[in-house]
C-alpha positions as a Python dict, from the first residue, in 0.01 Angstrom:
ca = {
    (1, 'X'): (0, 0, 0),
    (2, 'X'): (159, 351, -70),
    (3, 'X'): (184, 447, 293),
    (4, 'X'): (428, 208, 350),
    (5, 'X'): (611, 329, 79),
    (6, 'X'): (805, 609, -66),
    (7, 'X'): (539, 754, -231),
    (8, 'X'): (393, 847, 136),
    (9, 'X'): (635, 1146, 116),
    (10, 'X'): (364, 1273, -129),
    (11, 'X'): (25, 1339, -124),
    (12, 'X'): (-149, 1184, -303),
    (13, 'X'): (-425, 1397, -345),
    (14, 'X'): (-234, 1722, -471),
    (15, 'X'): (87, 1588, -505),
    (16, 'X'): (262, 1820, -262),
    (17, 'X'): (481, 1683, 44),
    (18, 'X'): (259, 1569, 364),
    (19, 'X'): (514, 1732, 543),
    (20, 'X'): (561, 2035, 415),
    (21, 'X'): (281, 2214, 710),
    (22, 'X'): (396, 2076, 1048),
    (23, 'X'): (148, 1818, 1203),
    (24, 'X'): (132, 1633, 1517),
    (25, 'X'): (-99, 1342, 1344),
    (26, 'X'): (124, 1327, 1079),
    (27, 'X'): (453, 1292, 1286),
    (28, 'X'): (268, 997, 1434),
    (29, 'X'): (97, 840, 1211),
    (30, 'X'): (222, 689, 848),
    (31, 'X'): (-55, 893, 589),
    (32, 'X'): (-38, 960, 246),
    (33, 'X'): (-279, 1285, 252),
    (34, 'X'): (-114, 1619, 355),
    (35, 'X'): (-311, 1818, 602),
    (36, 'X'): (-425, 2044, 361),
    (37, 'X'): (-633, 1766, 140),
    (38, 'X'): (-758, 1660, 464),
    (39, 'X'): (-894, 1966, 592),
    (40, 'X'): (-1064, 1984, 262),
    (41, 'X'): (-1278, 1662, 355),
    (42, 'X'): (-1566, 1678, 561),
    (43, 'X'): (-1533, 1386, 862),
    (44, 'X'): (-1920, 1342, 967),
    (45, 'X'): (-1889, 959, 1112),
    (46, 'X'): (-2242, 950, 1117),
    (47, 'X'): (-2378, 647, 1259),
    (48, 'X'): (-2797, 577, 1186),
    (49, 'X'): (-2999, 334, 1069),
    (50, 'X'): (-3061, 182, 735),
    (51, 'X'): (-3392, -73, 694),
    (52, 'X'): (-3321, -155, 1099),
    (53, 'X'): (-2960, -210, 993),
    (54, 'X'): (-2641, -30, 1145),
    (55, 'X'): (-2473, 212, 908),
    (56, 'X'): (-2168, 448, 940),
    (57, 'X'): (-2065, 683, 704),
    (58, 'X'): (-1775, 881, 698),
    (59, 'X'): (-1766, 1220, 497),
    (60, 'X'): (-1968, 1447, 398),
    (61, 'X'): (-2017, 1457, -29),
    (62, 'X'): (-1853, 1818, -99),
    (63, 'X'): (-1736, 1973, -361),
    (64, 'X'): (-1363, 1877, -284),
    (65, 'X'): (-1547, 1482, -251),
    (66, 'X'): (-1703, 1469, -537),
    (67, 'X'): (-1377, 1570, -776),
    (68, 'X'): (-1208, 1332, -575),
    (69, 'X'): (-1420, 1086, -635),
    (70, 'X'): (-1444, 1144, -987),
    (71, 'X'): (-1040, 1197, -1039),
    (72, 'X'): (-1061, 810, -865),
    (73, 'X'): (-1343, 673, -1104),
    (74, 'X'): (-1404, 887, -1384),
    (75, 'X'): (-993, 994, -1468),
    (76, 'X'): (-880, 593, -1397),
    (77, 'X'): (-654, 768, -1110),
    (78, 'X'): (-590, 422, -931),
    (79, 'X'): (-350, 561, -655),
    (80, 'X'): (-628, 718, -519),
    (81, 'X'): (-784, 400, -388),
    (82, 'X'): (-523, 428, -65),
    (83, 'X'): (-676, 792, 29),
    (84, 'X'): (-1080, 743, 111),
    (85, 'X'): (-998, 484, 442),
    (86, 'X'): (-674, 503, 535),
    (87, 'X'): (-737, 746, 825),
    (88, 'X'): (-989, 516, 950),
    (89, 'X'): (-748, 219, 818),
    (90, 'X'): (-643, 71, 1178),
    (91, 'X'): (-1001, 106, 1317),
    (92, 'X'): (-1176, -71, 1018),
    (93, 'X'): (-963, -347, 1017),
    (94, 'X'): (-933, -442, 1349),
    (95, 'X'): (-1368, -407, 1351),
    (96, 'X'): (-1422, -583, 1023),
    (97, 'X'): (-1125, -827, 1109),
    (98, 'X'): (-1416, -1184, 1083),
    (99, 'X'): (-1657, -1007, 822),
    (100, 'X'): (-1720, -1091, 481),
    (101, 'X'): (-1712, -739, 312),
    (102, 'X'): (-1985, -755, 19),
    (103, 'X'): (-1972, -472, -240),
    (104, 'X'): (-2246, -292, -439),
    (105, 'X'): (-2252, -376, -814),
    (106, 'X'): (-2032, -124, -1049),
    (107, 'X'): (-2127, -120, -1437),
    (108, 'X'): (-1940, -411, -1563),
    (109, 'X'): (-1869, -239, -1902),
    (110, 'X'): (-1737, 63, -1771),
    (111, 'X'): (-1498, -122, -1512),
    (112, 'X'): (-1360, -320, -1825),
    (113, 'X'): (-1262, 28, -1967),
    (114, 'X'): (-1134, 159, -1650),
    (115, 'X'): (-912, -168, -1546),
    (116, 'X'): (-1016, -219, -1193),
    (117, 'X'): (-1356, -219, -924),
    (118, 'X'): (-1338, 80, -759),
    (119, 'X'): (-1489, -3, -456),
    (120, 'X'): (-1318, -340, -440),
    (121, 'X'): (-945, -150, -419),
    (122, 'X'): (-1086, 92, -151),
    (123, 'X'): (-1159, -162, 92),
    (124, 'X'): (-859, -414, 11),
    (125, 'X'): (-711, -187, 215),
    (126, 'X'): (-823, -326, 514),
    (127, 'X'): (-1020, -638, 402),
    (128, 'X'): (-910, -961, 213),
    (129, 'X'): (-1261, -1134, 236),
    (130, 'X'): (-1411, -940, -32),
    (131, 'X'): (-1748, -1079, -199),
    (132, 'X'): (-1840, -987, -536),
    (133, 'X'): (-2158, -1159, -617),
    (134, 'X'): (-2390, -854, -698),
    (135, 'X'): (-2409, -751, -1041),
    (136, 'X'): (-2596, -525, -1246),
    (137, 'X'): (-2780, -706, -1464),
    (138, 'X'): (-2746, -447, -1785),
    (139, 'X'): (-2633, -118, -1786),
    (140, 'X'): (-2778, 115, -1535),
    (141, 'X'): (-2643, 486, -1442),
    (142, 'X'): (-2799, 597, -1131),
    (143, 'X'): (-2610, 958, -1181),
    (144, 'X'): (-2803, 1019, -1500),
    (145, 'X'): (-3131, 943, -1305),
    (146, 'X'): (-3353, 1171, -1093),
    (147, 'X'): (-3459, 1056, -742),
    (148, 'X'): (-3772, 897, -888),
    (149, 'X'): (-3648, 713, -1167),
    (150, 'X'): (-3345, 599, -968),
    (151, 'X'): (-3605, 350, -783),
    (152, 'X'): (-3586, 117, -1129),
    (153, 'X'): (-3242, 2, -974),
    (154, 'X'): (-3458, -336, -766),
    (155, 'X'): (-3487, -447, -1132),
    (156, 'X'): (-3108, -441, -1223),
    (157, 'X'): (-2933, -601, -951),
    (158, 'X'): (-2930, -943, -875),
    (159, 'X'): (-2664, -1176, -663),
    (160, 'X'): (-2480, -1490, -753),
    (161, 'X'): (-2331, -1730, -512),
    (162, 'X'): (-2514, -1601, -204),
    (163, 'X'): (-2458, -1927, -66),
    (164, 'X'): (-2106, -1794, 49),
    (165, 'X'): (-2308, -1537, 323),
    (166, 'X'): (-2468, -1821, 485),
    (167, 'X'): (-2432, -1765, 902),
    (168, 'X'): (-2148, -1480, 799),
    (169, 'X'): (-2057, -1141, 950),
    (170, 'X'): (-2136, -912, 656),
    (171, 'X'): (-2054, -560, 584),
    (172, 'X'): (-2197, -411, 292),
    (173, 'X'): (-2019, -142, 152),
    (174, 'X'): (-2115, 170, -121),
    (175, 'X'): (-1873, 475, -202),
    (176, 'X'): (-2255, 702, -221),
    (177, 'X'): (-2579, 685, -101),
    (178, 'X'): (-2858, 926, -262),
    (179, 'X'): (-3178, 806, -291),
    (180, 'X'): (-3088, 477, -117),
    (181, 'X'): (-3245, 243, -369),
    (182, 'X'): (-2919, 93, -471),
    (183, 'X'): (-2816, 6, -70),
    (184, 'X'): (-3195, -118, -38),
    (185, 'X'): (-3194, -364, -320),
    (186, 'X'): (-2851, -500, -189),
    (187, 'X'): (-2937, -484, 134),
    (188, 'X'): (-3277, -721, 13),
    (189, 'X'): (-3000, -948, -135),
    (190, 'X'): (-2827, -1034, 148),
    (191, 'X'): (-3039, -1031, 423),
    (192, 'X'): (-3217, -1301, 190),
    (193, 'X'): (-2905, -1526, 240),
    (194, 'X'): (-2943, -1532, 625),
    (195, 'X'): (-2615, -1411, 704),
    (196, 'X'): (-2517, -1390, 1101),
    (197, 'X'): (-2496, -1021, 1130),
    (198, 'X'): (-2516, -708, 890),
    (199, 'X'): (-2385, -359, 877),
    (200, 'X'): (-2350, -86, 663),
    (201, 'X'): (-2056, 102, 519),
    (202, 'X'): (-2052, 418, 319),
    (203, 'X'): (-1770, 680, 215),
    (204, 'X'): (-2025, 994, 164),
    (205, 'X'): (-2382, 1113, 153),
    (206, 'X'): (-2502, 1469, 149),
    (207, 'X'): (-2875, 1352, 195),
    (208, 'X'): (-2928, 1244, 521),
    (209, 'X'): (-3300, 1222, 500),
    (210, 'X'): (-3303, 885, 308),
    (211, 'X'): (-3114, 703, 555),
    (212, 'X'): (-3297, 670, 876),
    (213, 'X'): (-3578, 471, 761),
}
């Protein structure tokens, strides 16, 4: 991972040395962000309730999110998998240490282009037990969608081998949540598998009205 690395000298955000601006979190701690980049990202750690089902989600979607998030997915900037957790890096991996870590469905077209799952390299950071079973089942851009329309999602995703959640600790785990129709039909999914226990997971949200239901 790049914080063990040279490249930690380096943000890898904005490129500039995590150094350069004395900090006492960064004299402790091994990051690759400088404190400038994180400034620029809103912590909330919210913790709710999802459909009765723990969630925790950890920024707030700015602006400064957002073009981060796009750099990551939209410019193929594949470095930038290391930045979303690694501040919460010790914490989720000691937590989600026995859980099988399930992960909502990218386009499968557009991940061919790309060369790599985005939300599968943000949590190999702390995870190895990484299920991949839900799928869209054609193409489907919720961002192209208004709130209404984005409900049509419960007829695109679908799971194969379920079987593997049976009686397992699951944490499902989304980069966004919007409208919440994507993290309902997944949730539907799994809870349909009978796994042990379930929680939630998501990088950012910036409507918090859709989640405490």
């Amino acid at each position: 991972m790049y914080f063990n690395n040279q490249i930690s000298q380096y943000c890898l955000i904005c490129h500039k040395p995590v150094r350069k601006i004395p900090s006492l979190y960064h004299l402790i701690h091994q990051v690759c962000i400088c404190p400038g980049c994180i400034n620029k990202l809103e912590f909330i750690h919210y913790h709710g309730s999802f459909e009765g089902i723990p969630i925790h989600i950890i920024y707030r979607y700015n602006d400064f999110f957002k073009k981060l998030l796009f750099q990551y997915k939209g410019q193929y900037d594949y470095a930038l998998k290391d930045v979303f957790l690694q501040l919460d890096y010790s914490r989720l991996k000691r937590k989600y240490k026995h859980f099988s870590i399930v992960i909502a469905p990218s386009d499968k077209e557009t991940s061919k282009i790309r060369g790599f799952i985005p939300n599968k390299e943000i949590v190999s950071l702390f995870a190895s037990d990484i299920f991949m079973g839900l799928y869209k089942n054609k193409p489907h851009k919720q961002a192209l969608l208004d709130f209404k329309e984005r409900g049509s999602i419960k007829n695109v995703i679908e799971m194969k081998g379920g079987e593997n959640l049976y009686h397992k600790k699951v944490l499902l785990f989304d980069d966004v949540i919007t409208s919440g129709s994507t993290l309902s039909k997944c949730l539907e999914l799994v809870r349909d598998k009978h796994p042990e226990e379930i929680e939630i997971l998501i990088l950012a949200t910036k409507v918090f009205d859709k989640i405490n239901k």
